[in-house]
LOKEFI-948069 format. One line per 8 residues: number of its first residue (from 1); their letters; for each residue x negated, y negated, z negated of C-alpha. Coordinates in nm, 3 decimals, padded with zeros to 5 digits. Layout:
NUM> a> X Y Z  ...
This chain:
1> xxxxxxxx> -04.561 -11.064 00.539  -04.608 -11.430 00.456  -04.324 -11.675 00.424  -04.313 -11.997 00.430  -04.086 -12.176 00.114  -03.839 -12.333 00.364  -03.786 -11.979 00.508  -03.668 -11.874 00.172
9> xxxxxxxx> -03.440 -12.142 00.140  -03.631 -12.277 -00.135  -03.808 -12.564 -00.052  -04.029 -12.576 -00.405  -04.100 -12.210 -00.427  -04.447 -12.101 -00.464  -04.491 -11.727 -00.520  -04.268 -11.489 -00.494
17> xxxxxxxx> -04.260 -11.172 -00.698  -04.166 -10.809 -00.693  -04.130 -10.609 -00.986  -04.069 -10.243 -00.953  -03.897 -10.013 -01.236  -03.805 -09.689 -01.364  -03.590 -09.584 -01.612  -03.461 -09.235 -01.718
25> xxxxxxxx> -03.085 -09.202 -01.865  -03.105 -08.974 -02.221  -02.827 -08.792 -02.149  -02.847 -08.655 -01.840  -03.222 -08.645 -01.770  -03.160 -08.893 -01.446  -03.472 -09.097 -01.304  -03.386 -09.438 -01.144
33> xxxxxxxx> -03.581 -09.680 -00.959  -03.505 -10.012 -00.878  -03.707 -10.337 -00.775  -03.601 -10.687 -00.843  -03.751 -10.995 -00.653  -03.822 -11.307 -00.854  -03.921 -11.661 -00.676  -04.166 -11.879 -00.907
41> xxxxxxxx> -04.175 -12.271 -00.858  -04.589 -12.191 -00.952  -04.787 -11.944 -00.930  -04.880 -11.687 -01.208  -05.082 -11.405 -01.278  -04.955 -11.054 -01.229  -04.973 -11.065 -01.643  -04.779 -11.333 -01.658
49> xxxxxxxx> -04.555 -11.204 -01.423  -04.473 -10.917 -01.600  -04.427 -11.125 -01.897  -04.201 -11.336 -01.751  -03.956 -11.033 -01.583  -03.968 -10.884 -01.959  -03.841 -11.214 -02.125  -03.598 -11.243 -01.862
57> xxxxxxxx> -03.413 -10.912 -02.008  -03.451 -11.004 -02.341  -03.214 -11.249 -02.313  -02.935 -10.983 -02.198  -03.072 -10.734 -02.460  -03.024 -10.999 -02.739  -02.707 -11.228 -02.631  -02.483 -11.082 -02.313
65> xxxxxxxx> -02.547 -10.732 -02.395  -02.396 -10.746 -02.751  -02.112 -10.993 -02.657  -01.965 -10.776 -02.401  -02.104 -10.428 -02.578  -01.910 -10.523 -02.913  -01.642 -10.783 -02.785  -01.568 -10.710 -02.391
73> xxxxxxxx> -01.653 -11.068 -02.306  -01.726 -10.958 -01.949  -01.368 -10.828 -01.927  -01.186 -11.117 -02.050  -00.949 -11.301 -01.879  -00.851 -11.629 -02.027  -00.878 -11.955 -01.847  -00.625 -12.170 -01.940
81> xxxxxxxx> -00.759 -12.502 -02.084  -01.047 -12.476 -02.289  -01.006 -12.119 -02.420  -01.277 -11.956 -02.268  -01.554 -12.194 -02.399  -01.385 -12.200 -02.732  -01.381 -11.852 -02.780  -01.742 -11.820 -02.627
89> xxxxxxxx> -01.845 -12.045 -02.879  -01.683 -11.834 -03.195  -01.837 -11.516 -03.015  -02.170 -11.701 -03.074  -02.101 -11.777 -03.436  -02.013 -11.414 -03.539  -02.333 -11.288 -03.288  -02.527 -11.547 -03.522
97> xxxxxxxx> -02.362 -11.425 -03.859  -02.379 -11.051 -03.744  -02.760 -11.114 -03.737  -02.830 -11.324 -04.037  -02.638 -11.065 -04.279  -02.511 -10.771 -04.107  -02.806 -10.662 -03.926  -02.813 -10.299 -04.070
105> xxxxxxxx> -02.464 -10.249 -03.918  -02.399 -10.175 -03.551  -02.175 -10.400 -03.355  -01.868 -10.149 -03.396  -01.904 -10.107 -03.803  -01.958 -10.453 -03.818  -01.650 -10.521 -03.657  -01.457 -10.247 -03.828
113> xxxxxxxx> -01.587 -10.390 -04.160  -01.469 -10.736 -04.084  -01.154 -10.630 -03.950  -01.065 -10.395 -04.270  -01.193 -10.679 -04.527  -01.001 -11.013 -04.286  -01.004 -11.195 -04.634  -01.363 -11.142 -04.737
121> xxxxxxxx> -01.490 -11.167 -04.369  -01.313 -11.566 -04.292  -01.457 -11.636 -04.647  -01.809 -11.525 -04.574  -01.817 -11.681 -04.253  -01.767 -12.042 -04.366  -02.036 -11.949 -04.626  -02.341 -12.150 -04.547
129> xxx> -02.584 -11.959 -04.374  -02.932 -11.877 -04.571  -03.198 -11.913 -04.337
């Protein structure tokens, strides 16, 4: 069925994209399916729109999925003043030294490390990093 962009409620949109999925869960043997609809300001290829959904979930795979995996950002609660943002922000600078040093670790043993060796861990993290 065609569509017009000011239909959609979006008055720049140019193509609009479905992209269907299925995923089985290890442990239990459990097919899913699931579709997600995307809305593109121009036009691309069905290539490039499968390139485009998969760089969309690399972002969670490599930023919110570790922050709330390893910290439970997602179940935080603090909102007075600037809290939030300032503890995003020193999320962000572990995530980044977790990666440049730690990488062999996973997020728990990294965070068990750090938390057994408080010292050592505040003193290697204002170390400059080596890029």
């Amino acid at each position: 069925m065609r569509v017009t962009p000011e239909q959609l409620g979006f008055p720049h949109a140019a193509q609009v994209v479905e992209i269907a999925r299925e995923s089985t869960r290890k442990k239990t043997g459990e097919t899913r399916t699931g579709r997600r609809l995307f809305v593109l300001s121009e036009p691309l290829s069905p290539h490039d729109c499968r390139l485009a959904g998969r760089a969309r979930w690399g972002v969670e795979n490599k930023n919110h999925h570790p922050r709330d995996a390893t910290w439970l950002e997602d179940k935080t609660r603090t909102s007075a003043g600037h809290t939030a943002a300032n503890l995003t922000l020193l999320r962000g600078l572990v995530l980044i030294w977790w990666r440049k040093g730690y990488s062999h670790l996973s997020g728990p043993q990294f965070k068990e490390r750090c938390q057994a060796r408080r010292t050592a861990a505040l003193r290697d993290l204002f170390q400059p990093l080596k890029c």
